[in-house]
C-alpha positions in Angstrom: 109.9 93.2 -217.4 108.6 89.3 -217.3 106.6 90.5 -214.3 104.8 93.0 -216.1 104.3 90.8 -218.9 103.0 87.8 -217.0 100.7 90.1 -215.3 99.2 91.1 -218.1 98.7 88.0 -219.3 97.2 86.7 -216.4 95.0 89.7 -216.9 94.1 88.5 -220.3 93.4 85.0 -219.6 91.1 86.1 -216.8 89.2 89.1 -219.1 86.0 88.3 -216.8 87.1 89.2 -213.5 89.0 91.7 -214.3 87.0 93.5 -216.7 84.4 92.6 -213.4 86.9 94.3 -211.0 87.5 97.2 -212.8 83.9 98.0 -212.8 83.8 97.6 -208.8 86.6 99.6 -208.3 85.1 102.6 -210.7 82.0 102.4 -209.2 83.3 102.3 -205.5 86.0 105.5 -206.4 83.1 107.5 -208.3 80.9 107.1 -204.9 83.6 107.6 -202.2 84.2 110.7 -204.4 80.7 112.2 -204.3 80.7 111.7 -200.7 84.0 113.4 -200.3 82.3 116.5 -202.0 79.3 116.2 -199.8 81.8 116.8 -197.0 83.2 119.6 -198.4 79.8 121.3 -199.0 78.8 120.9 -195.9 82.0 122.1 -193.8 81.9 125.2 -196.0 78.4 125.8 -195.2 79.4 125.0 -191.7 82.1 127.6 -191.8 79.6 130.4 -193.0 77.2 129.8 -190.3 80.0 129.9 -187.7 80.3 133.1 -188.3 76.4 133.9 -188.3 77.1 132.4 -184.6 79.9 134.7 -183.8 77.8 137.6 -184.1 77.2 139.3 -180.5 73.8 139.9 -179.3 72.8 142.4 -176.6 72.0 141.7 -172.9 68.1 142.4 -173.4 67.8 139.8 -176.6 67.1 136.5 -176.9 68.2 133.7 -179.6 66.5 133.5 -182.5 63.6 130.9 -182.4 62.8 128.6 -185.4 59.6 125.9 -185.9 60.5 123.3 -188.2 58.1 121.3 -189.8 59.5 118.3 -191.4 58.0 115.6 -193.0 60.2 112.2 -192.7 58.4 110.1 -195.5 59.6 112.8 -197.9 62.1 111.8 -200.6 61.2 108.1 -200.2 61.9 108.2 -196.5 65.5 109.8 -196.6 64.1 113.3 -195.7 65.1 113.1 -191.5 68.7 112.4 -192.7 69.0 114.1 -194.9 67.6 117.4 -192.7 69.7 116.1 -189.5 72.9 115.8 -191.5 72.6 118.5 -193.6 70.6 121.3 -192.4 70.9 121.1 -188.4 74.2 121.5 -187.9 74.2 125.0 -189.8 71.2 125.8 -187.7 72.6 125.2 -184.4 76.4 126.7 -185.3 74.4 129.9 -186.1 72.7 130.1 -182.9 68.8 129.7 -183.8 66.9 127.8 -181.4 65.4 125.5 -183.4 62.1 123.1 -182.3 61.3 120.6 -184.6 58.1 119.2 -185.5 57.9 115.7 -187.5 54.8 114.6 -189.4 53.7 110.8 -188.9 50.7 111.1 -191.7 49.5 113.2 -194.7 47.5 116.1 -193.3 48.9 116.6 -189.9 51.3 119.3 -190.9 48.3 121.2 -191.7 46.9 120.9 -188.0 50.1 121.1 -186.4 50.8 124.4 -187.9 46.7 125.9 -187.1 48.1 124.9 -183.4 51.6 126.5 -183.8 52.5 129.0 -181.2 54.5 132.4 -182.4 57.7 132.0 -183.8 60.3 134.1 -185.0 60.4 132.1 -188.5 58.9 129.1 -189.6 60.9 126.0 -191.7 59.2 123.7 -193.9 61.7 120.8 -194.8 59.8 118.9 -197.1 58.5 118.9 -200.7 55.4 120.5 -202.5 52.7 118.6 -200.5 54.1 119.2 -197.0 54.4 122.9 -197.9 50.9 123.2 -199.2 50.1 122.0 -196.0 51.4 124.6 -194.0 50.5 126.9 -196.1 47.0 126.4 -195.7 47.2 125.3 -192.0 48.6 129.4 -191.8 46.1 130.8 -193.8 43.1 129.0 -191.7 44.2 130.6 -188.3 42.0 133.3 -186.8 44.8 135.4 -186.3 46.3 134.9 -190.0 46.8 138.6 -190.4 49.4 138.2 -187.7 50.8 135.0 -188.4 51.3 135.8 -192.2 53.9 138.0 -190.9 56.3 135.2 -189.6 58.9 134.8 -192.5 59.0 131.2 -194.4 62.1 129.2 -195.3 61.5 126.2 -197.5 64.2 123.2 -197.6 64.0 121.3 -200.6 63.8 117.8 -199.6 60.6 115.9 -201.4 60.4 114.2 -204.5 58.8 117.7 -206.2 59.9 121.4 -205.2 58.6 123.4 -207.4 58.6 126.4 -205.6 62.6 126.0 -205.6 63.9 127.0 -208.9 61.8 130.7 -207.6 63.9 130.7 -204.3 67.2 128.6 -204.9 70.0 128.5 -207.2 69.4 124.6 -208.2 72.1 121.7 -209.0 72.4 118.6 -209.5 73.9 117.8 -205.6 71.1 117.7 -203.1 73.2 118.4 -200.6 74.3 121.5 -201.9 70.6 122.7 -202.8 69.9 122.0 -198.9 72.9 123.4 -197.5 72.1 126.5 -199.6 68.7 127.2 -198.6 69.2 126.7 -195.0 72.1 129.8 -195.5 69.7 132.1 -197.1 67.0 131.4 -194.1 70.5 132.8 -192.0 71.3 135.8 -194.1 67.2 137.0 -193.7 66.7 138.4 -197.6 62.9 137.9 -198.2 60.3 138.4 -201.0 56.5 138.7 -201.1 54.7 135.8 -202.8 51.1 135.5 -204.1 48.6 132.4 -202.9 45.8 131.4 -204.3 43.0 130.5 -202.2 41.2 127.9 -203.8 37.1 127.1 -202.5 34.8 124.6 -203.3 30.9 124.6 -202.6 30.9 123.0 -199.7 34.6 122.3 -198.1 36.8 124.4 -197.0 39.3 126.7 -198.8 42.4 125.2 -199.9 45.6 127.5 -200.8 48.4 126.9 -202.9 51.5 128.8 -204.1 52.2 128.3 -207.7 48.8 126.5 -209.2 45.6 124.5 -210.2 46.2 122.2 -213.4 43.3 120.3 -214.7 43.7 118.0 -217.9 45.3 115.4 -220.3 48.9 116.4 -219.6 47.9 115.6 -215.5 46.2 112.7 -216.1 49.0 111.3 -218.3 51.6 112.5 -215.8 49.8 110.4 -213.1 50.2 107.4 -214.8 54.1 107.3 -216.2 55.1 105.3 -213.2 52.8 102.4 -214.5 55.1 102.3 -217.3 58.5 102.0 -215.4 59.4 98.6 -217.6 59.9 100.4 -220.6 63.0 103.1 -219.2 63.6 106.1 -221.4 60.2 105.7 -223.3 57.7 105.3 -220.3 56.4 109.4 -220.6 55.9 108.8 -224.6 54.0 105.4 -223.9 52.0 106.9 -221.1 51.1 109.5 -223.6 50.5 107.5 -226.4 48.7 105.0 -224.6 46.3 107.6 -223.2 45.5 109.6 -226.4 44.4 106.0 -227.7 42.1 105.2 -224.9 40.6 108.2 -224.2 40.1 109.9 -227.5 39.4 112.6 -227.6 40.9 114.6 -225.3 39.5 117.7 -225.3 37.3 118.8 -222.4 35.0 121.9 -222.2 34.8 124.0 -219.3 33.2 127.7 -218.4 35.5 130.1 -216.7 34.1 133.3 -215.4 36.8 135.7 -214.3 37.3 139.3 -212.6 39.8 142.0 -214.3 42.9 142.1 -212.9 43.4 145.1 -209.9 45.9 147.5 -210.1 49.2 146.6 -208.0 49.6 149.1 -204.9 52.9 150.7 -204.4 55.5 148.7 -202.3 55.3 149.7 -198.5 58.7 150.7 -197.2 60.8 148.1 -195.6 61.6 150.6 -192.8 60.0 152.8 -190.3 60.1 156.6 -191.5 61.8 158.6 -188.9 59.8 160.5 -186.3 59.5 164.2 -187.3 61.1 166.9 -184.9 58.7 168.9 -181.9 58.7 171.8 -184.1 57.0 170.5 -187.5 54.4 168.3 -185.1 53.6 171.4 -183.1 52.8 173.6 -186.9 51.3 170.9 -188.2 48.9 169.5 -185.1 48.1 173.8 -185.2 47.5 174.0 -188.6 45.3 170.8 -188.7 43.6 173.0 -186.0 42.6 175.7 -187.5 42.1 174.6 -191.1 40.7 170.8 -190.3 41.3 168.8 -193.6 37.9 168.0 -195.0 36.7 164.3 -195.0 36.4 162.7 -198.1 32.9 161.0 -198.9 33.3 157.0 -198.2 33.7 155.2 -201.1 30.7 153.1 -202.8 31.5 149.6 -204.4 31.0 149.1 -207.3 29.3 145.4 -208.3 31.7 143.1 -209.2 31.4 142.4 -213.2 32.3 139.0 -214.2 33.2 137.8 -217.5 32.8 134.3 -218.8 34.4 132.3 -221.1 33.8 128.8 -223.1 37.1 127.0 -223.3 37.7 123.9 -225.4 41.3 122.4 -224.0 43.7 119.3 -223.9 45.1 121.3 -220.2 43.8 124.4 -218.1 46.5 126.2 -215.5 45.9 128.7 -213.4 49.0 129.7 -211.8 50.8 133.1 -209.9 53.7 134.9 -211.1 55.5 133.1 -208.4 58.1 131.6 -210.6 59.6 135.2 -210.4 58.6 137.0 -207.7 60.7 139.9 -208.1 59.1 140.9 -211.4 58.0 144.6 -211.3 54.4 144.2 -212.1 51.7 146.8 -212.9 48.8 143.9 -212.0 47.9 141.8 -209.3 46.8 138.8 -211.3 46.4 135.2 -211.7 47.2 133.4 -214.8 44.4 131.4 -216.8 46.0 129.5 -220.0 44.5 126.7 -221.6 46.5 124.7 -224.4 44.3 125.1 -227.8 42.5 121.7 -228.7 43.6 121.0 -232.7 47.2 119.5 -231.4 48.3 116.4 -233.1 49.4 113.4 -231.2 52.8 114.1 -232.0 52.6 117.7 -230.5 50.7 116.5 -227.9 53.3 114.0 -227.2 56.0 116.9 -227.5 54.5 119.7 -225.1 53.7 116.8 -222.9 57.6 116.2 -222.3 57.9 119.4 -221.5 55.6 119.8 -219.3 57.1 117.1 -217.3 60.0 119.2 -217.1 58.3 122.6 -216.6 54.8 123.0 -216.1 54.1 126.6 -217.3 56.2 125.8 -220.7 52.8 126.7 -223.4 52.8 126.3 -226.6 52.6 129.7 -228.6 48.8 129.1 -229.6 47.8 128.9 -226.0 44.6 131.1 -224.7 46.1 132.9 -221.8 44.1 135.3 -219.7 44.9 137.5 -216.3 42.2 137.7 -213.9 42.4 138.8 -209.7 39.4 135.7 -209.7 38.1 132.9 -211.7 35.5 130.5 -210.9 35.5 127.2 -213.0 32.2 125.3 -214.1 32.7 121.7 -215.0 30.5 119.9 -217.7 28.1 117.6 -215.6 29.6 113.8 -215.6 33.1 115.4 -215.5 35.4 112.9 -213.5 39.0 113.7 -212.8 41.3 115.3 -210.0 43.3 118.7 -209.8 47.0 119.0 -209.4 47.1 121.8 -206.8 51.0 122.5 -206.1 51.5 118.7 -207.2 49.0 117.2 -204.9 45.7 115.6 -206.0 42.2 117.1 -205.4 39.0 115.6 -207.0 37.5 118.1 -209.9 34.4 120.1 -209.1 33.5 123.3 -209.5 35.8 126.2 -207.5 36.3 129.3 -206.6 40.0 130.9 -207.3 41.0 134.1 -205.9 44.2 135.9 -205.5 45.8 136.9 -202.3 48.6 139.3 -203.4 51.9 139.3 -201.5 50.5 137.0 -198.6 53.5 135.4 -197.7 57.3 136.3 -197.3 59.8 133.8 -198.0 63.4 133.6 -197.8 65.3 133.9 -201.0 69.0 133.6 -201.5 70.6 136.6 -202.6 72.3 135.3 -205.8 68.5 134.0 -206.8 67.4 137.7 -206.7 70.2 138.9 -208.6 69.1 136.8 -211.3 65.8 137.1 -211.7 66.1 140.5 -211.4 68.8 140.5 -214.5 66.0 137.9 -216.7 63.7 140.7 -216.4 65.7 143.2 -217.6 
């Protein structure tokens, strides 16, 4: 007993170090811990994919091939690391043949994948910028109708994903995000998503998956880092700070637009079975004798634009990528502009939220569908686009939609609730 109390009084007498100690000693537990869980993840991923590997093939096929295009610099240089220790092993205990392409500058991955030979799937492992990248490096190719075919699986691994939250159940581990996207590239579930193919007058189209933003909200959100000093507060200074400089902040901007097109019906994922002799005998007889008659061809009709003067603090046009397994009637794009009479503390509130979630409007919002916009800027307007989180000088641009371009790889559990949200 004089032990325990002299111990405790020597821990009294030296409060410092030991409240100093204990701190160490949390932190270090509370970090071997997460690491212990990352090892966990990862050996149950591991065991999934084994099984993936397992799986016997036939004399006459081949391994599956993958193309990886990853982008080191990505998550403030952790991204190769993070992709070697996490996603590879998976890859290779499945038995894909992977080949893996690294990016050493902004841009390349778009050249790299206009070079790219046929694959049987392609791999981004990168954020928002390397994937608008690719995107666009696809959609340049001459033989895009054929490429386009090649199912994409997106790894999670930059600073912004927003085309995540549409593919991936999220969480708070990033191991566990990239462990489980690399399992639903294995299991092969895909879904169709939109692009927009985005042209200027004179350079050459650029294509994104989820949007064009134009406005205060981007402008503010590109200078929050500035304000790094100030913790907690640093988006409502950036915001507050801005509305005082640039007052006003409402800019005018003409939007002509094209009705949305009716949605086709879904092809079949499989091949219909061949009919039997018989019925192609009747029917090559009957097509004979009674020859169907050919319809006339089909004259187009002019295109008829609309136009629209907007007044607004932010423009958007986005897809309906954020759930692409909504049942749609329309193949559309999304045109919403935030109305101009917000107060600075409104302003200041939707702009919080749109730091969080970009296609969060406020319930007065102008929102229109269109299959294409073109946007005419007041002359002297200065400013950059957001297109999918990357920066694009402001000029005048073509939008149009290209419905169901690109199939993606989406995790089963995703699906299931998406599918239940629109319900």
């Amino acid at each position: 007993m004089a032990r325990v109390v002299k111990g405790f009084r020597t821990l009294r007498n030296h409060w410092k170090k030991s409240t100093f100690a204990v701190c160490v000693l949390s932190y270090g537990g509370h970090w071997l811990y997460g690491k212990h869980c990352d090892s966990v993840l990862r050996r149950e991923a591991c065991l999934v994919a084994r099984e993936f590997g397992r799986q016997q093939i036939a004399p006459q096929e081949r391994l599956r091939k993958a193309t990886v295009i990853l982008n080191p610099a990505a998550c403030s240089g952790k991204a190769n690391n993070l992709f070697e220790k996490n996603a590879v092993p998976i890859l290779h205990l499945a038995g894909v043949e992977i080949t893996i392409v690294k990016t050493d500058y902004e841009g390349q991955a778009k050249k790299l994948t206009e070079l790219m030979e046929q694959t049987d799937m392609l791999i981004v492992a990168g954020g928002d910028g390397t994937l608008q990248e690719v995107v666009t490096g696809l959609l340049r190719r001459p033989d895009q109708d054929t490429v386009c075919n090649t199912p994409i699986g997106f790894i999670p691994l930059g600073s912004h994903n927003s085309l995540s939250p549409s593919l991936h159940l999220l969480s708070d581990n990033k191991v566990k995000d990239i462990t489980s996207a690399t399992l639903s590239i294995l299991k092969g579930e895909t879904v169709p998503l939109d692009v927009l193919q985005i042209k200027g007058e004179k350079e050459q189209p650029v294509f994104a998956l989820m949007g064009l933003r134009w406005g205060a909200f981007r402008d503010v959100a590109a200078t929050i880092s500035k304000y790094w000093y100030l913790g907690p507060l640093k988006t409502k200074a950036a915001h507050w700070f801005s509305t005082l400089r640039e007052w006003p902040l409402v800019r005018d901007v003409s939007v002509s637009y094209l009705d949305p097109s009716l949605r086709p019906p879904d092809l079949p994922s499989q091949k219909p079975p061949r009919p039997n002799l018989l019925y192609r005998i009747i029917r090559r007889l009957k097509n004979r004798w009674n020859p169907p008659v050919e319809e006339p061809p089909k004259v187009e009709e002019p295109e008829q634009w609309k136009e629209e003067q907007l007044s607004t603090l932010e423009l958007f046009i986005q897809t309906h990528n954020k759930n692409p397994v909504e049942r749609r009637i329309n193949d559309s794009l999304i045109i919403c502009a935030e109305p101009d009479n917000l107060t600075v503390g409104e302003y200041i509130t939707v702009g919080n939220k749109k730091e969080e979630d970009p296609t969060v409007f406020t319930k007065d919002s102008t929102k229109l569908e269109a299959s294409a916009c073109r946007l005419q800027l007041p002359e002297g307007a200065a400013g950059f686009y957001n297109i999918d989180n990357e920066a694009y000088e402001a000029m005048p641009v073509e939008i149009r939609l290209l419905p169901r371009k690109l199939r993606f790889f989406i995790s089963a559990e995703r699906r299931e609730q998406l599918l239940f949200q629109t319900q």
